[in-house]
C-alpha positions as CSV (number, residue, x, y, z in Angstrom):
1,X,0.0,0.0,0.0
2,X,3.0,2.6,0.8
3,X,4.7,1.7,-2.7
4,X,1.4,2.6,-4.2
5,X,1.5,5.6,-2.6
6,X,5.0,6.4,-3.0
7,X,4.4,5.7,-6.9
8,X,1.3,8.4,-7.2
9,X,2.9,10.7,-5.8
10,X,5.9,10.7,-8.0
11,X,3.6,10.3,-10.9
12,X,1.8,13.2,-9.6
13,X,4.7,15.8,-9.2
14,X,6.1,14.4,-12.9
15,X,2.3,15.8,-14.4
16,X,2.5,19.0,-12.3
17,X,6.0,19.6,-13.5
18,X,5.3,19.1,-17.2
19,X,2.0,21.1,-16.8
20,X,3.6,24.2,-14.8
21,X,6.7,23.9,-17.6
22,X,4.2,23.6,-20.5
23,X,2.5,26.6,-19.5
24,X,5.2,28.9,-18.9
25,X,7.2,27.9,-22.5
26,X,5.5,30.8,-24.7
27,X,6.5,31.8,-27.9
28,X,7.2,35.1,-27.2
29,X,9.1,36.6,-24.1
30,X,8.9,40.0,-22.6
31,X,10.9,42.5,-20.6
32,X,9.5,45.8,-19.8
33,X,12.4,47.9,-18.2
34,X,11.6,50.8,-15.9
35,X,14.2,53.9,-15.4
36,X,14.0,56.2,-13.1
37,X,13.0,59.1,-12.6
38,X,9.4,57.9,-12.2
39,X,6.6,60.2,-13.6
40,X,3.3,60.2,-12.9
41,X,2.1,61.4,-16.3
42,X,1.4,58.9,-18.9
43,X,2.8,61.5,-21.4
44,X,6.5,61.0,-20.5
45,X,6.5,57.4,-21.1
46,X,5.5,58.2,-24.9
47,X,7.5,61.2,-26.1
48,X,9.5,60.3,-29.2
49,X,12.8,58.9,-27.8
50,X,11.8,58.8,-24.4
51,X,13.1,55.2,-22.5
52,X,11.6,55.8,-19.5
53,X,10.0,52.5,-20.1
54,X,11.7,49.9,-22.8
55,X,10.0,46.7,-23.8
56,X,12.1,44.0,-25.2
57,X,10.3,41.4,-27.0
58,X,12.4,38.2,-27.9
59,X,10.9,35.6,-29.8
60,X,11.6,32.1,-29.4
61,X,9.9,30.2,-32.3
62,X,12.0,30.6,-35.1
63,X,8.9,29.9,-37.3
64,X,7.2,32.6,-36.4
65,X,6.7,34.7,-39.4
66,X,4.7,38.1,-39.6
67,X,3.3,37.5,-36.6
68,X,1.2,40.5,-36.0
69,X,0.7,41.6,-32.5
70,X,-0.1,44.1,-30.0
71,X,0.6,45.1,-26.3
72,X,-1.5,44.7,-23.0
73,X,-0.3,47.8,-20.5
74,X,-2.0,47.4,-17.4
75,X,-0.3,50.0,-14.7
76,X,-2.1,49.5,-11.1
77,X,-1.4,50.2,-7.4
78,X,-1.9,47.6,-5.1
79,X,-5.1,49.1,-4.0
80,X,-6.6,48.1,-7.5
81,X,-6.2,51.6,-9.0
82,X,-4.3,52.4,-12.3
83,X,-4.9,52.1,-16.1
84,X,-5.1,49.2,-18.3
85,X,-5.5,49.3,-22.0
86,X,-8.3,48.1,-24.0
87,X,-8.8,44.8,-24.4
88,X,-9.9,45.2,-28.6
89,X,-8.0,46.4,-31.4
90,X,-7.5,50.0,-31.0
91,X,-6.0,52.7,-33.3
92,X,-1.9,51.1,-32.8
93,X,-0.4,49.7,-35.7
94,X,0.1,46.0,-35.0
95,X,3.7,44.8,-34.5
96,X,5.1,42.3,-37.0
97,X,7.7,39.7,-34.9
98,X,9.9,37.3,-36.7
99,X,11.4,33.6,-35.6
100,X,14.5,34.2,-33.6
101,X,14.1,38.3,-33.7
102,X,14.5,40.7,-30.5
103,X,12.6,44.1,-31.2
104,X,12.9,47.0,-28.6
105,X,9.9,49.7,-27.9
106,X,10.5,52.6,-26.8
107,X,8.5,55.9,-26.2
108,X,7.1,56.6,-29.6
109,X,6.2,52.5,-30.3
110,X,4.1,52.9,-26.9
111,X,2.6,56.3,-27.5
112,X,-1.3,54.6,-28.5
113,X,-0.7,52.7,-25.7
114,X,-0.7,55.8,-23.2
115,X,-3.3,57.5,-25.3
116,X,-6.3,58.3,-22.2
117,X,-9.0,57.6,-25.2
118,X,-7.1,53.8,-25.4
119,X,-7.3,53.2,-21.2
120,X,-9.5,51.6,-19.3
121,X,-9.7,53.9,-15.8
122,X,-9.7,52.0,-12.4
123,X,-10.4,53.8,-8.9
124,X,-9.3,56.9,-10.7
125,X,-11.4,58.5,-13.7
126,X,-10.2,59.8,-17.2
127,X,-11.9,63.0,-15.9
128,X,-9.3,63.0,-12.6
129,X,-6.8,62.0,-15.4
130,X,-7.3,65.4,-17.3
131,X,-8.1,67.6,-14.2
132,X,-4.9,67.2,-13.1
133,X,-2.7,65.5,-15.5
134,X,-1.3,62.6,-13.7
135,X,-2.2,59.6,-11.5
136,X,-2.5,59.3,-8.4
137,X,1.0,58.5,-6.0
138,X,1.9,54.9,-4.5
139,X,3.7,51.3,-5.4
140,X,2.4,50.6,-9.0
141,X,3.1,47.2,-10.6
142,X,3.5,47.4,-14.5
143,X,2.7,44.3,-16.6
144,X,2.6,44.1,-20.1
145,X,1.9,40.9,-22.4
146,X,1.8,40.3,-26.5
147,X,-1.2,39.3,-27.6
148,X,-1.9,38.0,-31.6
149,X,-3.2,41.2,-32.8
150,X,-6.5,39.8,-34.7
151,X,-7.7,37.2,-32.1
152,X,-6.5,39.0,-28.4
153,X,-4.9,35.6,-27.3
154,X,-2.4,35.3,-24.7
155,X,1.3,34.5,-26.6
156,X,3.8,35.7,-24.1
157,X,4.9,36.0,-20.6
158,X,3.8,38.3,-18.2
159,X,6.5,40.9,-18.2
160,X,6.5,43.1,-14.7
161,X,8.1,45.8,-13.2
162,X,7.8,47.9,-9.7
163,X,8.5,50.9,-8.7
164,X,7.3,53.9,-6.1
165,X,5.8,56.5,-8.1
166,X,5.3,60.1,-6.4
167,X,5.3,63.7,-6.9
168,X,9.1,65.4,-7.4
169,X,10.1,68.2,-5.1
C-alpha cells in the first residue's frame, strides 16, 4: 500500500512539472524595463525617444513569421487603482515579430498605448486624469503581455516591473 502511494505521488509531481513547464514555455518573451526618474504622467512614457519604459520582445519560435501583435499595459497600485489598455483592437499599428528576432519599444512605439481615449480607468477617472494631468502616487506594478493582434490571445509572458511612483520636489 505505501509503494502505491510512494508511486502516485511521483507520478503526480512528474504531471505537475510538465504542466507548470508547458504553460510557462511561450513563444514570445517579454521584458518591460523601468528607469528612473518615475513620472506620474502617462505623457512622458510616450515622447518620441523617451526610454523611460523599454519593452524588449524576444521571440523564441524561429517559425514565427509576420506575426502580428499588440501590447496589453496594465499599470495599477496595489489598492486596484491604475490604467489598463483596452482589451480590442485600437488605433496602434500592429507589430510584426519574426522567428528568432528581439525588437525594442520605446517611447514613440508605446505612445497609443498611453493614449487616455485607449485606457481603461480604475479607482481613478479619465476625468481625474485630465483635471490634473497625472495619476495618483503609490507602489504601482506594470505588466505588459503580447497578444496576436486579430484574435487578443495570450502569446507571451507576463512581463512586470515595480517601482514607487510620487510627486518630485
Amino acid at each position: 500500500m505505501k509503494l502505491k502511494l510512494n508511486i502516485l505521488t511521483v507520478v503526480l509531481l512528474a504531471v505537475m512539472r510538465l504542466t507548470a513547464y508547458a504553460q510557462s514555455n511561450y513563444p514570445v518573451y517579454v521584458y518591460p524595463v523601468l528607469t528612473p526618474p518615475y513620472s506620474l504622467r502617462l505623457s512622458d512614457y510616450c515622447q518620441p525617444g523617451s526610454q523611460r519604459l523599454t519593452v524588449m520582445i524576444q521571440v523564441r519560435d524561429a517559425m514565427i513569421t509576420n506575426l502580428p501583435v499588440r501590447l496589453h499595459i496594465k499599470m495599477e497600485t496595489l489598492d486596484g487603482r491604475g490604467i489598463e489598455s483596452v482589451p480590442n483592437p485600437f488605433r496602434a499599428m500592429p507589430i510584426y515579430l519574426g522567428g528568432g528576432q528581439t525588437q525594442m519599444l520605446f517611447g514613440e512605439d508605446l505612445a497609443p498605448y498611453f493614449d487616455i481615449d485607449n485606457l481603461i480607468f480604475k479607482g481613478y477617472t479619465k476625468e481625474q486624469y485630465r483635471r490634473t494631468g497625472q495619476l495618483p502616487e503609490g507602489f504601482y506594478r506594470i505588466t505588459i503581455e503580447v497578444r496576436h493582434f486579430h484574435t487578443g490571445r495570450l502569446i507571451s509572458n507576463q512581463g512586470i516591473v515595480m517601482a514607487w511612483f510620487a510627486l518630485g520636489k
